[in-house]
Structures are given as C-alpha cells and as structure tokens.
N, C-alpha and C positions, 0 to 999 in steps of 0.2 A: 864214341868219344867219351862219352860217360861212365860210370860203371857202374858198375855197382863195384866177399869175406871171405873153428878157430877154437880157446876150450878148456878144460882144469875137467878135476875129479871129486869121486865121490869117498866119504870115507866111512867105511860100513858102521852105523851103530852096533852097539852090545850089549844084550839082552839082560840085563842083570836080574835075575831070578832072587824070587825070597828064601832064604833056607827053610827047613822044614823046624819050626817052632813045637815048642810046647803046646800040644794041643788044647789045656786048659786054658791058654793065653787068648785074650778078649782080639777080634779078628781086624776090629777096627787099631787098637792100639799099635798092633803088630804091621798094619796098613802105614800107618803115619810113623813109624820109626826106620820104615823102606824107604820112606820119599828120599829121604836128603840123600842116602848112596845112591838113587836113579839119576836125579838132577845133578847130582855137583859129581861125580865121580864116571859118570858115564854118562854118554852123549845120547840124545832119544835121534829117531830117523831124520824128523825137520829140523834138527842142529847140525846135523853132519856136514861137510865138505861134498859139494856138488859136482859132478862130472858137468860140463856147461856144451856148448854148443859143434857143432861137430870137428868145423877147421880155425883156426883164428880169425880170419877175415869175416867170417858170421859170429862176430860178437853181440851181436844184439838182434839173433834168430829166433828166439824163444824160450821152449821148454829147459827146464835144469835140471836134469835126471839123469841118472843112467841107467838107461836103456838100450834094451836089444836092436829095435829097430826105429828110426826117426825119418818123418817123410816132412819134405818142405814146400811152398808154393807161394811168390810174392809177385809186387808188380812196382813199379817206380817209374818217376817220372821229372823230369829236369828242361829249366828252361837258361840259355845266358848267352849275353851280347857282346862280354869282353875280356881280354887276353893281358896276359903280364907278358909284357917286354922284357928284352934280357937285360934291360936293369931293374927291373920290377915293381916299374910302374903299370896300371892301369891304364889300357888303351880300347878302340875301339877298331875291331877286325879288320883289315886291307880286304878280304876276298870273300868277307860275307855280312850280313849285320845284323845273323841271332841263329842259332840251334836251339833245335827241339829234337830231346831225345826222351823216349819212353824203353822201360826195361821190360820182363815177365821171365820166369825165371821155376824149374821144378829140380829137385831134388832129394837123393835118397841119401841114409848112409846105414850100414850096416856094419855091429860088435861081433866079431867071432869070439874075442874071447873078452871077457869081462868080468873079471875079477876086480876083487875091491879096492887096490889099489893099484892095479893095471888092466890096462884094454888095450887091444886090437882093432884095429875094423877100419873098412873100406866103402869107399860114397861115391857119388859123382851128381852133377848138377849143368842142365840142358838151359839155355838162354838165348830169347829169342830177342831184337833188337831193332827198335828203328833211327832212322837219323835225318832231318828235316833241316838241309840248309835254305835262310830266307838271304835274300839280298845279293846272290852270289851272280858274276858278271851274264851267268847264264840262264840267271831267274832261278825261282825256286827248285833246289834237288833235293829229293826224297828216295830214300834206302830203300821204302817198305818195311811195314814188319815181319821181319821174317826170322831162321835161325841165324844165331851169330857166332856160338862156341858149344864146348861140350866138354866139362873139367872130370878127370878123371883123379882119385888120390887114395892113399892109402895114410894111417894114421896109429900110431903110439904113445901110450899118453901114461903117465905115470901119477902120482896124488895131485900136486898143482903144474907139472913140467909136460909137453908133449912136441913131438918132432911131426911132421907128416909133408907129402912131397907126394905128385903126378902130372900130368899133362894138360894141357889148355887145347884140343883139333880145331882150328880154328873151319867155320860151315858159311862164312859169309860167301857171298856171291862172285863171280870172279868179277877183275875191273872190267877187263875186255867187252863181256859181254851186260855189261851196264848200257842203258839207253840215254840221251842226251839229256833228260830232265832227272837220273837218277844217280844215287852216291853211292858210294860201300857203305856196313854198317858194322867192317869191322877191316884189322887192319891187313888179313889175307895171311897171318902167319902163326905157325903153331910156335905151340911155348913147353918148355917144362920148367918146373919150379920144387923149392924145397921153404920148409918155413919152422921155425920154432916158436913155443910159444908160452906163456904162465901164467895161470890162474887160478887167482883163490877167492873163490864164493863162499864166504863164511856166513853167520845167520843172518848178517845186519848189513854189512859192507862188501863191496866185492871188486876185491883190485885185478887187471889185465896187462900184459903187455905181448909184443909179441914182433917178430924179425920176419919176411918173405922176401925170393931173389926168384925175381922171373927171367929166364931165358928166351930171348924171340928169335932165332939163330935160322930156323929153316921156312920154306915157302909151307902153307898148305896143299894137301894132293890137289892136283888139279888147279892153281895157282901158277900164274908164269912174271907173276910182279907182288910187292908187297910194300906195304906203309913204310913200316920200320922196321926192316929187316937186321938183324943183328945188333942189337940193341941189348940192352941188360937195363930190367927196371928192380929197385929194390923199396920198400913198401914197411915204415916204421906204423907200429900203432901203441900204444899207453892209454890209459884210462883207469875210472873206477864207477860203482855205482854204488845204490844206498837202495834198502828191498823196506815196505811197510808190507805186509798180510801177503798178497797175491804178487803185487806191482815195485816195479822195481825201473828205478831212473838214475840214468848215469850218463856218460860223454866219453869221450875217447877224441885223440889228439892223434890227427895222422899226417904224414911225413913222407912224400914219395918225391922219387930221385930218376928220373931216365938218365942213365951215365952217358950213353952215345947220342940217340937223334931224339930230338925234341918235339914233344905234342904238336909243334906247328910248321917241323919241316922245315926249320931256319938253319944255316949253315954254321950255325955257332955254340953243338957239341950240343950238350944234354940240358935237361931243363929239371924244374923242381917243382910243388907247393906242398903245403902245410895248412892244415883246416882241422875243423874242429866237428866232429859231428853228437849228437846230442842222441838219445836214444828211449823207451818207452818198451817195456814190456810186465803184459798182464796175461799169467799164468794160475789158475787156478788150482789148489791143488786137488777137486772133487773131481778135474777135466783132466783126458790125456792129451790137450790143444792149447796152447798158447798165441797169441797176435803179439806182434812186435812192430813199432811204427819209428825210425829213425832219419835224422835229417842227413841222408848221402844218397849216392847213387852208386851204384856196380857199374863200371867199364867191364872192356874186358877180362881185367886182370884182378883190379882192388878197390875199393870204391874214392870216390869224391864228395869232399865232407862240406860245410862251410869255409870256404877260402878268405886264409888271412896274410895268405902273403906268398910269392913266388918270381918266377923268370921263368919265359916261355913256355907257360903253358896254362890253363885256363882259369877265369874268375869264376868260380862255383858258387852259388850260393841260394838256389832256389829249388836243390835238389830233394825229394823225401822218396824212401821207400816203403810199403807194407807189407808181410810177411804173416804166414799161418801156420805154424807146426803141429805136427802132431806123432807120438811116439807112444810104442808099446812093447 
C-alpha cells in the first residue's frame, strides 16, 4: 500500500596548468598570480555539477558522484488510520482501522558509458514488503514479509536532463492461495514505466523536478486476479535543497494521479494526493557511503510523502525511510 524513487550530472573540472615562467621568477609570487585564473575562470572538482542519484524517484538516495558502480540498501516503515473520500475529506476506514506497512529494499545500478556530460547505465532494485491490516471484519490480516516487486530500467542522462524507463515483475504471493488471517502485499500486476527527469546540484543549492507514467496493464505470471489491473498511475515530483560541508537538506512536493481505479477500490474512477516529503542526506567526501534519512515511504511504484490533501486514497503521514549507499 505504501511505497516507497532519479538524478542530473556531473560536469568535469579543467585543470588549469601554470605556464612555464621565467625561471628566475620568485616561485611563491608566481603561485599567487595563478590563483585568481583557477578560482574564477575554471571550476575546481568540488564546484562542478554532480551526476545525483540513479532514477528520479531516488531523490534523496545519497551519494553525488558519478560513478561506475553505486549499490543501495534501505528500510522504511509507515504507520496510518485514515482515508480521503472522494471529496477530500478526511475519514476513518469502513474495512479496517490502521495499516502497518514496513518496506526493505537492495539495489544496484551500473554506468557503461560515462562521460562527462553523458551516461548510460542500467540498475535494478529488489523490494521485500509487508502489510498488517488491524480491525478488519476478519481480525487482524497480515502479508508477511516477504518479496513484493523487482524494478528493472535502463537510463540516459545528459548535464542536468535524463530520460530512463523498465519494468516493475510484480513477486507478491498469489490471492488464491493466501490463508484466512493473511493479505497480499502487493497489487499482483506487473507494470512498465517511462520517466524524465532535471537536475541541477550546483555547490550550494540543488533544484529537481521530474515526470513518471506507470502502466499496470497485465497480470503477474502466475497470477489469475489482480488489485488494479489496467490502471495508469502518473507520479509528479519538484523540489530543491541547500548542501553545508557533507550534508545537505531539502523537500520535494509529490503529486500522484491513479487515472482509472483508485487506491480503495471505489467505483468512482481514479483518485489522487499531494504531500510533501522532507529529506536529510550526509555524504562525506573522505567516504564512498552516504546515509539518507527522508520522510516517505516506497509503495510499489513511487513513494508517499507527508499528505496534504487528496480523494480516494490514503492519509500518509507518519511515514520515514533510511538508506545507505555506497559507490565506486
């Protein structure tokens, strides 16, 4: 039910060499008449435009680099009781009276080509999932945690612009063979998706935004029923942040649309919300590791940030995830 993510580039420094002086010339003097054309005329490495995080939706993953190879590893966890109506009010659930869902979540991506103001590369990210209804007519149903998807995608990414686009296989458990005290912990259908995206990490400030269109069109193998089958979600996000030394704090504003069937299975077309999620990452730069600590959750598709307003679909707000990268 919950979800839990994206990215810009790097833009190579230039080496500005000394010319070869009069050898008599005092070495110090010749030092301090170099500086001002290193600083003001050319960029040093820690000024440059950063390549950022792998896909859009991992906006606040971690490390800012680009690099060859980046591996990921997080866990999250969300707790909430109540539902927007489709006029978007605030209510309290008819078929159940609180979810608890925890996420866990590994992932790779990998640059084949990587040049400086273009890259390649391809990732994918394994997510395991539970879903704990309390209150429900049939007492407490519980998912287990187990796996729930498996994102595959591939990515292009130019100085601040990038395209990228793969598949969601959805691995949750079929309904059928769920037992009377147990739920799905996912919605039984695969997806594919496309997404654009822009980002500019500059030394101080770093603005994002970025477009996603999931298709939920077919069953999973081995699937004979499905949540929301034929559905189309699309998934706004904008923000910015502000970097001191290591750490860098920022927000981002997300924006998600089911067009057809609504997170609660009500017969009245697609649903909506809009939340804000706030974000924390401390990257060091002596470390190739990064921790990122943000207020959302990953669903299957994109995450759930602080909710500030919607129809038919859920009141979020007590969601956080942690995250640990590391790239070389």
């Amino acid at each position: 039910m919950l979800q839990l993510a994206l990215t810009a580039l790097l833009a190579g420094s230039l080496l500005a060499g000394s010319p070869d002086g009069d050898k008599d010339k005092d070495k110090k003097a010749n030092a301090n008449a170099q500086q001002p054309i290193e600083s003001i005329l050319v960029p040093h490495e820690d000024d440059a435009i950063n390549e950022d995080d792998p896909i859009n939706d991992t906006y606040a993953l971690g490390r800012t680099e680009r690099i060859p190879i980046k591996l990921w590893l997080g866990y999250s966890r969300a707790k909430d009781d109540q539902l927007y109506d489709p006029n978007g009010n605030e209510v309290d659930p008819t078929t159940f009276t609180e979810v608890n869902a925890q996420r866990a979540f590994v992932g790779a991506q990998i640059n084949v080509i990587n040049f400086t103001n273009f890259s390649v590369g391809a990732g994918g990210q394994l997510v395991m999932a539970q879903n704990e209804l309390s209150g429900t007519p049939l007492g407490t149903l519980d998912s287990g945690f187990t796996l729930q998807n498996a994102k595959v995608y591939g990515m292009a990414r130019g100085r601040t612009l990038g395209i990228h686009g793969g598949m969601i296989f959805d691995l949750g458990p079929e309904a059928a063979d769920l037992a009377a005290d147990e739920t799905m912990n996912s919605d039984g259908v695969d997806a594919w998706f496309v997404g654009v995206d822009f980002d500019y990490p500059a030394e101080v400030f770093r603005v994002f935004a970025g477009i996603d269109y999931f298709n939920r069109d077919e069953l999973a193998s081995g699937q004979t029923s499905g949540a929301i089958e034929d559905d189309e979600l699309i998934v706004f996000n904008a923000g910015a942040g502000i970097r001191f030394a290591f750490i860098e704090i920022g927000a981002a504003a997300l924006l998600r649309t089911n067009l057809a069937i609504n997170r609660l299975g009500l017969p009245t077309g697609g649903g909506h919300q809009g939340s804000v999620a706030p974000y924390l990452i401390l990257s060091p730069d002596s470390l190739p590791i990064a921790i990122s600590v943000k207020g959302a959750v990953l669903s299957e598709y994109a995450d759930y940030g602080y909710s500030l307003g919607g129809a038919n679909d859920l009141v979020t707000r007590t969601g956080f995830t942690v995250t640990a990268s590391l790239g070389f």
